[in-house]
MARNU-399613 format. One line per field, with one value per residue (C-alpha): x, y, z; residue number from 1; residue in three letters. Coordinates in nm, 4 decimals, padded with zeros to 6 digits. Layout:
<fikes>
u	X|... $
v	Y|... $
w	Z|... $
num	NUM|... $
residuo	Ala|... $
</fikes>
This chain:
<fikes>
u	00.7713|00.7254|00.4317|00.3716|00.2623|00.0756|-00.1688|-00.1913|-00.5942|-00.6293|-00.5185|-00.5711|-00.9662|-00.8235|-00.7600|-01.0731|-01.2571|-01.1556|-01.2907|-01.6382|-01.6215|-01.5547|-01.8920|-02.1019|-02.0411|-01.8522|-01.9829|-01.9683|-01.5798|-01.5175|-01.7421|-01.5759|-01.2883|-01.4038|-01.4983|-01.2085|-00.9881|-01.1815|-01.2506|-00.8502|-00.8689|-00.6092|-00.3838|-00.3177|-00.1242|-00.3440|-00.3938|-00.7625|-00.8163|-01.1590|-01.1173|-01.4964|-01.3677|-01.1073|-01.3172|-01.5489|-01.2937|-01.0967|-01.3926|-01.4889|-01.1133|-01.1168|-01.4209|-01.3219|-00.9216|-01.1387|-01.3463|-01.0347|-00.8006|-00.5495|-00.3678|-00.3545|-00.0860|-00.1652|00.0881|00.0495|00.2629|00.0461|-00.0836|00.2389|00.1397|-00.0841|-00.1621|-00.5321|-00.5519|-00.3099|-00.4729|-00.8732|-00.7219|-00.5427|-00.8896|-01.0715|-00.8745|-00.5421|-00.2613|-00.0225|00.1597|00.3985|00.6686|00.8460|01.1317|01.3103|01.1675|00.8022|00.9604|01.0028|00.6926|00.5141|00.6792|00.7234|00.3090|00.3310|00.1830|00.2538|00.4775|00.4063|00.6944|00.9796|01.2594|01.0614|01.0902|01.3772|01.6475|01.6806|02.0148|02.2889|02.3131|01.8959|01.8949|01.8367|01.6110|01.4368|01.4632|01.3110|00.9799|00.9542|00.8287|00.6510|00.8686|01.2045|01.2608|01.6618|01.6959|02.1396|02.2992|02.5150|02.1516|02.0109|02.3682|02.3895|02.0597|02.2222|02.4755|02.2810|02.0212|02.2234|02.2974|01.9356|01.8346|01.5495|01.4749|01.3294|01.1369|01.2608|01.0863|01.3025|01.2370|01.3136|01.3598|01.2192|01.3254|01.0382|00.9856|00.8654|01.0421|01.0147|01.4231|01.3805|01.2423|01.4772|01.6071|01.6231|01.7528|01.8086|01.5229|01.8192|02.0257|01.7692|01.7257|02.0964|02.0818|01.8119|02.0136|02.2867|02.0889|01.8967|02.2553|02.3134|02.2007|01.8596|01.7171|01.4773|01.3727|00.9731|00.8483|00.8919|00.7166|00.7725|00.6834|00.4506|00.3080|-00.0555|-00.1309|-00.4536|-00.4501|-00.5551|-00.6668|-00.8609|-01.0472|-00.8829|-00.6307|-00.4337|-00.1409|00.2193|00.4634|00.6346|00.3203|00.3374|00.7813|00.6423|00.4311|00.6744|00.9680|00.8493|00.6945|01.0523|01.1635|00.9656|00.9813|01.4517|01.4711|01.2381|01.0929|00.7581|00.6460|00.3853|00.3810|00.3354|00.3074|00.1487|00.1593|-00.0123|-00.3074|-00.4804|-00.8061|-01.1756|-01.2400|-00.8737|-00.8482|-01.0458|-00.7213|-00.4606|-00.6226|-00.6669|-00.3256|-00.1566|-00.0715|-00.1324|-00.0466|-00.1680|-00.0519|-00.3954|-00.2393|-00.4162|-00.6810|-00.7552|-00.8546|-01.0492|-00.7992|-00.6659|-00.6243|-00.9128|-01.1358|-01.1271|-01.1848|-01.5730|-01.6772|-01.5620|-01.6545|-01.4127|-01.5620|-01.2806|-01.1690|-00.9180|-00.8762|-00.5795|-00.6700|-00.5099|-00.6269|-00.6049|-00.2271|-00.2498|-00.3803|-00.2507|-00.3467|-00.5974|-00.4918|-00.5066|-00.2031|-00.2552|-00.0456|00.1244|00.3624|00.1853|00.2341|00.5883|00.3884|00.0253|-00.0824|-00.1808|-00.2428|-00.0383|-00.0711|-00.0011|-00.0264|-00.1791|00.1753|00.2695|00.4609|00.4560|00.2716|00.2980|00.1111|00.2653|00.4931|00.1582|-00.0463|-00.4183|-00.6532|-00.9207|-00.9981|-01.2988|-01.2329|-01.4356|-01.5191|-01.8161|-01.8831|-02.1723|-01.9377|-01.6625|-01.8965|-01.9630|-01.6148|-01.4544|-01.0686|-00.8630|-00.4787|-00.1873|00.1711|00.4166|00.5737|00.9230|00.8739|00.9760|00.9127|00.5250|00.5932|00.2382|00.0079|-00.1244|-00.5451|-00.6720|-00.9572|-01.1283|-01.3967|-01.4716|-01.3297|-01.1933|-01.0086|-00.7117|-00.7983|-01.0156|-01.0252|-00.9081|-00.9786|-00.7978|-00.8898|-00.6503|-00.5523|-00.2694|-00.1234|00.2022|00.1690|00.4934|00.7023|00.5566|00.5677|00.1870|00.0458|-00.1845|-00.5124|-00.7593|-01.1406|-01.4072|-01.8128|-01.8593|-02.0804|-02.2767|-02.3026|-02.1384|-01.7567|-01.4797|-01.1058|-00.8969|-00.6070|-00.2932|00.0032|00.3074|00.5337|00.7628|00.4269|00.4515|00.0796|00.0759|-00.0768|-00.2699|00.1286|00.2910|00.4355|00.4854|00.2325|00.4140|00.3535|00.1481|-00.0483|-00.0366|-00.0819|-00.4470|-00.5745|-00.4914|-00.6455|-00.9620|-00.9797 $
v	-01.3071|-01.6427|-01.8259|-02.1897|-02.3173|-02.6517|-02.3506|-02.1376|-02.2078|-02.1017|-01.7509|-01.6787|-01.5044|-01.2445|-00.8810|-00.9810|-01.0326|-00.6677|-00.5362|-00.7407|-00.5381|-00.2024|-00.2559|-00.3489|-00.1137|00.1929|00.2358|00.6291|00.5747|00.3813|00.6320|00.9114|00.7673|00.7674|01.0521|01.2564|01.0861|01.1385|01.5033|01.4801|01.6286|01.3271|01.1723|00.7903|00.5850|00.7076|00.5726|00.7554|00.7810|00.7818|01.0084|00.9187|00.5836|00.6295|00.8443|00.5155|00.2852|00.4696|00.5085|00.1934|00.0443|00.3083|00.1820|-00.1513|-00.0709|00.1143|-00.1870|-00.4039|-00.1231|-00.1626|00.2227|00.2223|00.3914|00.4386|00.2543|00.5289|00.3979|00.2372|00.5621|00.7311|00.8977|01.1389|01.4198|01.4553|01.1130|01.0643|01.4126|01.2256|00.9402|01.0750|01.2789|01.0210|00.8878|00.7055|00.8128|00.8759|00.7654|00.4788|00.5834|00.2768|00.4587|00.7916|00.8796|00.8600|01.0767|01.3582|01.3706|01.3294|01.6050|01.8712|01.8598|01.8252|01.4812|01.3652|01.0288|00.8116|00.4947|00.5162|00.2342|-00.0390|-00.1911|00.0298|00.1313|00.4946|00.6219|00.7654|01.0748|01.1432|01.0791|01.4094|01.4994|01.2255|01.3249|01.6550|01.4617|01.3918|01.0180|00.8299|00.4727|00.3684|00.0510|-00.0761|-00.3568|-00.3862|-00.2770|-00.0371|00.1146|00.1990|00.3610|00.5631|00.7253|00.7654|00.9499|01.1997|01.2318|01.2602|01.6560|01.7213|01.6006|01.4264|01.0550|00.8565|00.5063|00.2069|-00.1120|-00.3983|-00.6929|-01.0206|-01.3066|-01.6952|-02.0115|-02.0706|-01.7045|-01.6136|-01.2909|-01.1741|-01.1756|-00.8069|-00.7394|-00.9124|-00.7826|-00.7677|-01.0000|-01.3775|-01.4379|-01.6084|-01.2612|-00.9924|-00.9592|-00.8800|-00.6678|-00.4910|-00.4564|-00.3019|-00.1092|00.0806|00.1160|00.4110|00.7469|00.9030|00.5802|00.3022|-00.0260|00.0124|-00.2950|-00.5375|-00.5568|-00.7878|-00.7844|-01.0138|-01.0711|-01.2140|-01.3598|-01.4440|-01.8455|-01.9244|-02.3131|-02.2172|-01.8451|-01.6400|-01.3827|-01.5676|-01.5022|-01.6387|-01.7687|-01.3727|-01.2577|-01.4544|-01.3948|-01.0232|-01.1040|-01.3670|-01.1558|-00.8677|-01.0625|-01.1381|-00.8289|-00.6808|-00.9742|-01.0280|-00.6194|-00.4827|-00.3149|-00.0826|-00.2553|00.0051|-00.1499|-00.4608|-00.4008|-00.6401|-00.4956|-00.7209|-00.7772|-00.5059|-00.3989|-00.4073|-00.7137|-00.8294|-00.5974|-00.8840|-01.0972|-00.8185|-00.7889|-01.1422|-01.2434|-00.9710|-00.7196|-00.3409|-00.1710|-00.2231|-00.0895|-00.1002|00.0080|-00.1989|-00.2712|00.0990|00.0370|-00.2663|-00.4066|-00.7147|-01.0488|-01.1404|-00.8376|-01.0986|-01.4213|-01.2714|-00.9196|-00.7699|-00.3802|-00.1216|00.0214|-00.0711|00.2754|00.3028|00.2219|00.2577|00.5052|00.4445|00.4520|00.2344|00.3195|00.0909|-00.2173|-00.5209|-00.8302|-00.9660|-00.6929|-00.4119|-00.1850|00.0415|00.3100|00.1498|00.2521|00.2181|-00.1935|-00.2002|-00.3725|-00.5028|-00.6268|-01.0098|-01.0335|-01.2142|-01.4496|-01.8469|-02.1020|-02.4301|-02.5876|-02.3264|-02.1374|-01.7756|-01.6230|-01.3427|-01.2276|-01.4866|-01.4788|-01.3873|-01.1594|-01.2002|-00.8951|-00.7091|-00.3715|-00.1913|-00.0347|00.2368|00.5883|00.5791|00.3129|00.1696|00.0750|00.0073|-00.2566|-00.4429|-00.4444|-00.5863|-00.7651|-00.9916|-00.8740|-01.1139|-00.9365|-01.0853|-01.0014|-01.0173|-00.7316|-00.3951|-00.1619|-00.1899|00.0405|-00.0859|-00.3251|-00.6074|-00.6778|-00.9362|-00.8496|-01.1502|-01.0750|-00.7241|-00.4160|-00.1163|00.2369|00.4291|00.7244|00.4743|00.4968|00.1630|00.0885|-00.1594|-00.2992|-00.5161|-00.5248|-00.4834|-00.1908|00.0027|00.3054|00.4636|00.2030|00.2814|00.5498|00.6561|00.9388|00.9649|01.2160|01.2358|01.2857|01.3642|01.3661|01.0412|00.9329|01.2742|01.1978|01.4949|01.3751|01.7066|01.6443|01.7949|01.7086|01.5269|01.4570|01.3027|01.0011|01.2580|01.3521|01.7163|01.9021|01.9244|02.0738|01.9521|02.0004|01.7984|02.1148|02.1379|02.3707|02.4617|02.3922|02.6784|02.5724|02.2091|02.3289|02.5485|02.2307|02.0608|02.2831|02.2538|01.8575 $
w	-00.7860|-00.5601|-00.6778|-00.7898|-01.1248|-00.9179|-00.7886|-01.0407|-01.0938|-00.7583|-00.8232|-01.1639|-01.1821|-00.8752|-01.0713|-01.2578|-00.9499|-00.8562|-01.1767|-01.1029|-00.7300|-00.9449|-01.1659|-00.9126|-00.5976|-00.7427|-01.0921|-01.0341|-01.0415|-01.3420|-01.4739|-01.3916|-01.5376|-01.8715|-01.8746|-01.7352|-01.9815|-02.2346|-02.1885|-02.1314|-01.7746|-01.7104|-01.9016|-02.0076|-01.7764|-01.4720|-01.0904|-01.0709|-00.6462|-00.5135|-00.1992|-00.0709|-00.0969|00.0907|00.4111|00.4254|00.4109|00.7102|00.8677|00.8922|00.9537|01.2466|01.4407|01.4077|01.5485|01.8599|01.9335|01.9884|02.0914|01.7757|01.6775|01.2872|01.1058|00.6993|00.4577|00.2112|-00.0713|-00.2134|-00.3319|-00.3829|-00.0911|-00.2105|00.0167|-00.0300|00.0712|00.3411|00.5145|00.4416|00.6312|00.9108|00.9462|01.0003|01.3070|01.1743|01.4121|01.1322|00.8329|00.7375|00.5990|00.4370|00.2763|00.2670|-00.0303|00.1907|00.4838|00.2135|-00.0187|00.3861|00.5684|00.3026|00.3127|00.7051|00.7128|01.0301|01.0106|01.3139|01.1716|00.9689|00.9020|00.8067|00.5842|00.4744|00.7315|00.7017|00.5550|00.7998|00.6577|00.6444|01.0008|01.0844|00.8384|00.9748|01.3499|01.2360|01.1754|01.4615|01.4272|01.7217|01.6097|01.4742|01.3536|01.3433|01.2142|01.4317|01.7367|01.4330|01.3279|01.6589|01.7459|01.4329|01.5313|01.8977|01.7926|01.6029|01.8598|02.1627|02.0684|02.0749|02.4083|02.3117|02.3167|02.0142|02.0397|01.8616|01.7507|01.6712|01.4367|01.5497|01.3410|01.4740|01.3535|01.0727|01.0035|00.6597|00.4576|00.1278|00.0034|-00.0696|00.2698|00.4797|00.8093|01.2030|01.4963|01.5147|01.8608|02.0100|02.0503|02.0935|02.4216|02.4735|02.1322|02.2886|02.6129|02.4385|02.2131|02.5640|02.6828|02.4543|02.4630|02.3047|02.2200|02.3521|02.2619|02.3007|02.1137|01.8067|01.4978|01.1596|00.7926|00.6923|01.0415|00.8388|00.4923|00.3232|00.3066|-00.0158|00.0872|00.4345|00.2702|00.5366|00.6915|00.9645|01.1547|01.0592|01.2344|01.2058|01.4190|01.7120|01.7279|01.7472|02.0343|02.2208|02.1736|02.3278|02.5941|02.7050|02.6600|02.9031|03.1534|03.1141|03.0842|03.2510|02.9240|02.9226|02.5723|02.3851|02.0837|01.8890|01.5114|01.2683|00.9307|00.6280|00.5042|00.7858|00.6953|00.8923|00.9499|01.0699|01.3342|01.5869|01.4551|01.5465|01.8934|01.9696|01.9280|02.0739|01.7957|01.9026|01.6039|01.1878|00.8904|00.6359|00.2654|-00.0208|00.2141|00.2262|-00.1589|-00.1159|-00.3116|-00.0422|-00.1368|00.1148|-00.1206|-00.3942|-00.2562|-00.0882|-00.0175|00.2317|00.3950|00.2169|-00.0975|-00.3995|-00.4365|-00.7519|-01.1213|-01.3612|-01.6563|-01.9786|-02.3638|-02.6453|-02.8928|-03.1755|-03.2814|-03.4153|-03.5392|-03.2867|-03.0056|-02.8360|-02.6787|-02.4874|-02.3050|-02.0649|-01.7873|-01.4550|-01.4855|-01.2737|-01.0415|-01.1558|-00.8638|-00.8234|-00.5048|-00.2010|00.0276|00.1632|-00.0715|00.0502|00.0839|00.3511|00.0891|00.0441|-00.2937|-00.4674|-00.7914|-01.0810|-01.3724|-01.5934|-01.4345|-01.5890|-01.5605|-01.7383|-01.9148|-02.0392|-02.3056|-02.4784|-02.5084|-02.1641|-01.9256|-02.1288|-02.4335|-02.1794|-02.0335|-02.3611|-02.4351|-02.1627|-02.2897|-02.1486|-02.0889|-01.9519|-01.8262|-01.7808|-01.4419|-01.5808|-01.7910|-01.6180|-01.9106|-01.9930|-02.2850|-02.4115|-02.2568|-02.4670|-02.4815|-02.6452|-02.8949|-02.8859|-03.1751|-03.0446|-03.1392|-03.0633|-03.1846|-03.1323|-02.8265|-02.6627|-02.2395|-02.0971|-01.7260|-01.5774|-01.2314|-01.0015|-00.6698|-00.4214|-00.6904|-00.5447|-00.7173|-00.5957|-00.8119|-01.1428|-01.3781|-01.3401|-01.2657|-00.9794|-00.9181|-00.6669|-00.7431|-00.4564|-00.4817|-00.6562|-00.3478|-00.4390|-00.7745|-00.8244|-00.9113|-00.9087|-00.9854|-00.7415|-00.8759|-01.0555|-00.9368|-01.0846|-00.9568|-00.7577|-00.5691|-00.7190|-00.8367|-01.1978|-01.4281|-01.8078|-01.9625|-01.6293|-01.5336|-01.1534|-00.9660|-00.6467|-00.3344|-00.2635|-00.5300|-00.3579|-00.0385|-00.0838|-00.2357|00.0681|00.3260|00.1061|00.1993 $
num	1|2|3|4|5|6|7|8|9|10|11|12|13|14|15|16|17|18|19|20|21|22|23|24|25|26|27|28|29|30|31|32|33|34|35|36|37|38|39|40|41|42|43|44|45|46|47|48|49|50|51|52|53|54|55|56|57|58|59|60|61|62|63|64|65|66|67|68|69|70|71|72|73|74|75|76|77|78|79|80|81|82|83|84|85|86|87|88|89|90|91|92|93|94|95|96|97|98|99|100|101|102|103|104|105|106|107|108|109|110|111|112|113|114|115|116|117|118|119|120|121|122|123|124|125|126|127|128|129|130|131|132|133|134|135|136|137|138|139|140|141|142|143|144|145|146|147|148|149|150|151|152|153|154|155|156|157|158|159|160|161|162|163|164|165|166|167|168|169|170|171|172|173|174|175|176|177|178|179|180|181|182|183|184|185|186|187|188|189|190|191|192|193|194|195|196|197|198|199|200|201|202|203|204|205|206|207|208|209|210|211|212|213|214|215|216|217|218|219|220|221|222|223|224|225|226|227|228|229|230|231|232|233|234|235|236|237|238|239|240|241|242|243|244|245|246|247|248|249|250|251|252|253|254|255|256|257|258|259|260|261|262|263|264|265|266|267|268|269|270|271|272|273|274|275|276|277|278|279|280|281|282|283|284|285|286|287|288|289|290|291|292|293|294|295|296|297|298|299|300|301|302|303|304|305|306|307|308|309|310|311|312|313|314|315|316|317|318|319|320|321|322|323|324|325|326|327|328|329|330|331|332|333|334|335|336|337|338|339|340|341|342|343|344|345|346|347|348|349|350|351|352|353|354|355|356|357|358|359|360|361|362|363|364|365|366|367|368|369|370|371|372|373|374|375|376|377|378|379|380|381|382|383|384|385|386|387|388|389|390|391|392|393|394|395|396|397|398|399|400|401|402|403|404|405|406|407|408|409|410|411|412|413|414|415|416|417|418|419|420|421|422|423|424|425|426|427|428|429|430|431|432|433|434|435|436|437|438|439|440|441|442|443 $
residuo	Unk|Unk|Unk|Unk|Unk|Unk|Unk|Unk|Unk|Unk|Unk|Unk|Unk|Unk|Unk|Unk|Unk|Unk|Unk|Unk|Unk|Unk|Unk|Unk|Unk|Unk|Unk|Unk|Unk|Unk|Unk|Unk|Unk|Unk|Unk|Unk|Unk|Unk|Unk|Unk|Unk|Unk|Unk|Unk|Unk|Unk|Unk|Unk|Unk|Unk|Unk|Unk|Unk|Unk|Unk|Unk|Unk|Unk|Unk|Unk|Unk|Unk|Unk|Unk|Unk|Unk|Unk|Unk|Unk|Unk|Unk|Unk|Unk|Unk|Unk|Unk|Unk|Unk|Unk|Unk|Unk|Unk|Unk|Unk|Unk|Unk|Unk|Unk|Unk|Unk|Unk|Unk|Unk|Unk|Unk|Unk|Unk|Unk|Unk|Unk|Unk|Unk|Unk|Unk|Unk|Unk|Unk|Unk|Unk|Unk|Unk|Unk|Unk|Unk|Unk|Unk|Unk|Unk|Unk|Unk|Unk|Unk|Unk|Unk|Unk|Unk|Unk|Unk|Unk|Unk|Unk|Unk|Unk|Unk|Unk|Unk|Unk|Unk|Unk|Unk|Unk|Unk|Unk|Unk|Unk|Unk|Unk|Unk|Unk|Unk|Unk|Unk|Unk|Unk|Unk|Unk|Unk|Unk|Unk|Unk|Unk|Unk|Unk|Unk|Unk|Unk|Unk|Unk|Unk|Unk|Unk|Unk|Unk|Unk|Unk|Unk|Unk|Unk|Unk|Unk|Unk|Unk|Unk|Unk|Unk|Unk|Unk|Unk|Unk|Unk|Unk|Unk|Unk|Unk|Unk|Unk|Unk|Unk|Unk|Unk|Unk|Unk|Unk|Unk|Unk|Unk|Unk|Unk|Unk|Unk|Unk|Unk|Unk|Unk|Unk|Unk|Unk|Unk|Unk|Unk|Unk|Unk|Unk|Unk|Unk|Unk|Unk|Unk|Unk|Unk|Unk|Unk|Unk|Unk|Unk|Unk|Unk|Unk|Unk|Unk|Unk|Unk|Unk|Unk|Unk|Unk|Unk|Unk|Unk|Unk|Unk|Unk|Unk|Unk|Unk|Unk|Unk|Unk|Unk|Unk|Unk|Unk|Unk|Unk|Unk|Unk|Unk|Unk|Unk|Unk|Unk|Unk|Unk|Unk|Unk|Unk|Unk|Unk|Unk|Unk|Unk|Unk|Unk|Unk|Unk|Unk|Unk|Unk|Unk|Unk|Unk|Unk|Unk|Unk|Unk|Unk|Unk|Unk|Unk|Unk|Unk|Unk|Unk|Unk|Unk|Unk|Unk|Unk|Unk|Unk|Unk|Unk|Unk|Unk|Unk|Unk|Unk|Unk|Unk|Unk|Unk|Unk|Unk|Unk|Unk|Unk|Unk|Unk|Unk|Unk|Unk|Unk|Unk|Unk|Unk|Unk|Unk|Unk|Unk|Unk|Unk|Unk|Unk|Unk|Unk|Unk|Unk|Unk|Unk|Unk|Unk|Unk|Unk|Unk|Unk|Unk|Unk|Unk|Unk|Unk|Unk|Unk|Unk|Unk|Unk|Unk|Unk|Unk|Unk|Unk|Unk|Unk|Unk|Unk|Unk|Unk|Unk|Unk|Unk|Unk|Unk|Unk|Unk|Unk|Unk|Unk|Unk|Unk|Unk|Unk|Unk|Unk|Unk|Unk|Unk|Unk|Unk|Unk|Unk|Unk|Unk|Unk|Unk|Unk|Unk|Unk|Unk|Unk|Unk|Unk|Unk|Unk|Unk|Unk|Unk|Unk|Unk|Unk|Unk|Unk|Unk|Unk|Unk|Unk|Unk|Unk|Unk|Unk|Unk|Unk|Unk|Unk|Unk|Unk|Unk|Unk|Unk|Unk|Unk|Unk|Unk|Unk|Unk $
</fikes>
């Protein structure tokens, strides 16, 4: 994690600011979640989806991208990209998916999701380039000269011609370690040179990773010094190569109210993914449109002493939020990740019981998850809701499932899936995908 002990106070009320969003403008969820655990309809150690949610949220992210002209592309990890909602929000006018690893390209095309970018922020492995090229994607990232040829060479037997963004790295360029990758600025326009040189592919425009944070001093989204590399970059691109450049992508903190930002300094493309569950940095700091559209179901295991544990496994990542910290330093969640649970057997005696829990970041295995008591109480088979933001799903070992009519006040589960993306059923038993796939074409 990068984050800062001398700003700590800064960041530490932001999963329980989440929680406070959850209570007071999508009750109906947290309700539900109580009682489908409960009734045991899903099991502990739950990502509960809100696919209403979700249709606003895209809605409103759409209507925004139109009035500036910005194409969106979902970042559907977040949700272990769930079907049900990666079809609600390519309905509502999203172009296509993200798909930031080759584990996405699979659990997308075998629903036939269509993926619109693949190789960032994970080069795609040589010998899944053809699986790949079968989905047909509208973007490439390569991050070499070596990547863009090893897709050549596949390619070239098919006739066809795939687009490729490139990712150029400026002096003063911020990148998570894990996330690392592209061209020094000083060789990419004869990279890219070489790179059109060679047969099936073509250099169509740039993009980076993070291209905006939330500033944590100034209350707002703003571009980084990765955003504007994007933008010059590709400017000389198309002025020293004569390059038609279609695309500028700006993934990071994307969600409605950004878009203006996108536009306004040149960005074409964004990439919403924890925006699309209200669950942003910027959601935290004041309210912004999208609806907070998730909570993590688990139930109490034991207690003892002066806690609570409770199931855990869907805390590989808890969230924490990301972002710039006032020294121009980047910031992500903390080495003790504060958040809070309700914890009861309905909403009602979840709200009265409301506990504190800190995790520590460096612990991968979440076997249990620690609440602090506090004076209150609690029993063994108790729901516990937790509430954070910027969760990433596809890392843990939750479940996921996907409930619809909570706007209606009339909340049906669709269904659960597990962390492979497979339809199971109350045992975990895989469904099928014929099973899958009529539940899909009901959406």
């Amino acid at each position: 994690m990068y984050s800062s002990p001398t700003y700590e106070h800064l960041v530490d009320k932001l999963n329980t600011k989440y929680m406070d969003s959850l209570l007071s403008r999508n009750p109906g969820l947290l309700e539900t979640a109580f009682r489908l655990h409960q009734s045991g309809e899903i099991p502990p150690n739950t990502y509960l989806l809100d696919l209403d949610a979700h249709r606003k949220n895209a809605r409103l992210m759409v209507d925004a991208a139109a009035k500036h002209d910005v194409t969106l592309y979902f970042m559907s990890k977040q949700v272990n990209r769930n079907p049900l909602i990666c079809k609600a929000v390519l309905a509502e006018g999203f172009t296509g998916m993200v798909a930031v690893e080759m584990q996405c390209v699979r659990s997308l095309h075998r629903y036939g999701i269509k993926i619109s970018h693949v190789g960032h922020l994970v080069q795609i492995p040589v010998n899944d380039i053809d699986y790949v090229l079968s989905a047909e994607p509208d973007v490439w990232t390569v991050y070499s000269f070596e990547n863009a040829r090893a897709i050549s060479d596949k390619i070239r037997k098919t006739g066809r011609t795939q687009d490729l963004l490139v990712q150029p790295i400026g002096k003063g360029d911020l990148f998570f370690d894990s996330m690392s990758g592209g061209i020094p600025e000083s060789e990419i326009v004869q990279t890219v040179k070489k790179i059109n040189s060679l047969p099936g592919v073509r250099v169509v425009g740039t993009t980076s990773f993070p291209c905006m944070l939330y500033d944590i001093a100034a209350h707002e989204v703003r571009p980084i010094p990765n955003f504007m590399t994007a933008v010059r970059t590709a400017e000389q691109l198309e002025k020293e190569l004569g390059i038609e450049i279609t695309q500028i992508n700006t993934p990071g903190n994307n969600h409605t109210t950004t878009m203006k930002t996108v536009a306004e300094n040149g960005g074409t493309h964004a990439e919403p993914g924890s925006g699309m569950l209200g669950g942003n940095t910027a959601h935290t700091f004041h309210e912004e449109p999208e609806l907070p559209a998730f909570v993590y179901v688990t139930e109490v295991s034991h207690l003892l002493g002066d806690k609570v544990y409770a199931h855990g496994g869907g805390m590989a990542f808890p969230g924490g939020g990301w972002g710039l910290l006032p020294d121009g330093t980047l910031w992500e969640g903390g080495n003790n990740i504060g958040m809070d649970a309700l914890v009861g057997r309905d909403l009602a005696s979840g709200r009265s019981t409301r506990l504190r829990s800190v995790l520590s970041s460096a612990d991968p295995f979440n076997y249990n998850l620690p609440l602090a008591l506090a004076g209150k109480t609690a029993q063994v088979g108790d729901t516990v809701a937790y509430g954070f933001i910027t969760p990433q799903v596809f890392v843990s070992r939750g479940w996921n499932a996907v409930v619809e009519g909570i706007s209606e006040n009339n909340p049906r589960l669709l269904g659960v899936y597990d962390q492979g993306g497979h339809l199971v059923d109350s045992k975990g038993r895989p469904l099928g995908e014929k099973a899958a796939e009529e539940i899909l074409e009901k959406v």
